[in-house]
N, C-alpha and C positions, 0 to 999 in steps of 0.2 A: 525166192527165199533160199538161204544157203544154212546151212546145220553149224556154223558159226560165222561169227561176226569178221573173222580175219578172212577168211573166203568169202564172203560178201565184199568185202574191200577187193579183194585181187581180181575177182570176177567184175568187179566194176573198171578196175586199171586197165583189166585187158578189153573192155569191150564198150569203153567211152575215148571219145578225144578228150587227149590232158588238158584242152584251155576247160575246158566242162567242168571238170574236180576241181575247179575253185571256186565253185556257186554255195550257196547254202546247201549243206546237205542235212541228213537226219538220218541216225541208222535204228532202226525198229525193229522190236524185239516181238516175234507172233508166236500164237500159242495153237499146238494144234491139239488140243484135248484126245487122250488116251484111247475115246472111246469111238475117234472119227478115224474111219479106212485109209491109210496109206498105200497105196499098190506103189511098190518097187520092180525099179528095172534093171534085171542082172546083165550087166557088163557083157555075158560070152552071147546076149541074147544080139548085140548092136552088129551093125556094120563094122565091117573090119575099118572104115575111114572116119569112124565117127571122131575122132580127135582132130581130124584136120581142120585148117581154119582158109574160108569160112566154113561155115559149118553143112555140110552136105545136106540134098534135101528132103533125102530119105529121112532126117531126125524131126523135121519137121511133119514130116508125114506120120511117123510113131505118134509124136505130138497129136495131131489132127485128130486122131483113129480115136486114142486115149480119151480124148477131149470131146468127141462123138459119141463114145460107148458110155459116158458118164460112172463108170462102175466103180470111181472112187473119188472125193474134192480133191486129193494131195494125191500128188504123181511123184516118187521119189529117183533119182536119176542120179547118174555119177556125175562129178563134174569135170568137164575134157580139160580143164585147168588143172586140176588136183583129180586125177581120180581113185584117190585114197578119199576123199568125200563126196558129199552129197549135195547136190541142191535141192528147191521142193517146185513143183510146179501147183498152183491151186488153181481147175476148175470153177470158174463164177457161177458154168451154169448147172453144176450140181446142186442138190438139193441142200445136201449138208453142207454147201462152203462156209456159209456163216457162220459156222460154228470153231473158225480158225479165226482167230482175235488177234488185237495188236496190244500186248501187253504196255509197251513204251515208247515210247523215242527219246532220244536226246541229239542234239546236236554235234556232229563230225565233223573233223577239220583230217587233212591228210596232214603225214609228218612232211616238212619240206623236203629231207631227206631222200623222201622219195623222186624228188625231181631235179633233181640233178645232175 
């Protein structure tokens, strides 16, 4: 999940093959209610390489750990694309993930402009 819809699009450009982005997609709007724990992760806490691509396997292991110790559903993370935002990572097997809902979807088309 990304904290808007135009970094969900970029995050998707950079980390799909382009023949892919012209399948049906659907971009989905979720809800994570006020009252369910976020844990964020401050940027000076990462590896100094955490932007490089691919993505190193130390982030994967934050991941793991976070994902073992269950202490929150939504894991908040900068994104090494923009890390002026945020993505979300949601926990299935915490107790509370259910409680992050999909508001909507509608159907997305990329502008062709982009492929060019």
């Amino acid at each position: 999940m990304s904290a808007s819809s135009s970094l969900a699009v970029l995050e998707l450009l950079v980390h799909t093959d382009s023949a892919l982005l012209l399948a049906d997609l659907s971009l989905v709007e979720p809800q994570i209610p006020d009252t369910t724990r976020v844990e964020i992760v401050d940027p000076a806490t990462l590896p100094a390489d955490w932007r490089e691509y691919p993505a190193p396997e130390s982030l994967q292991a934050i991941g793991a750990r976070w994902s073992r110790a269950r202490r929150a559903p939504v894991l908040a993370v900068p994104s090494a694309v923009n890390p002026m935002e945020l993505n979300y990572l949601l926990n299935p097997d915490h107790p509370d993930a259910s409680r992050v809902t999909l508001v909507s979807a509608r159907p997305f088309v990329f502008d062709p402009r982009l492929f060019k």
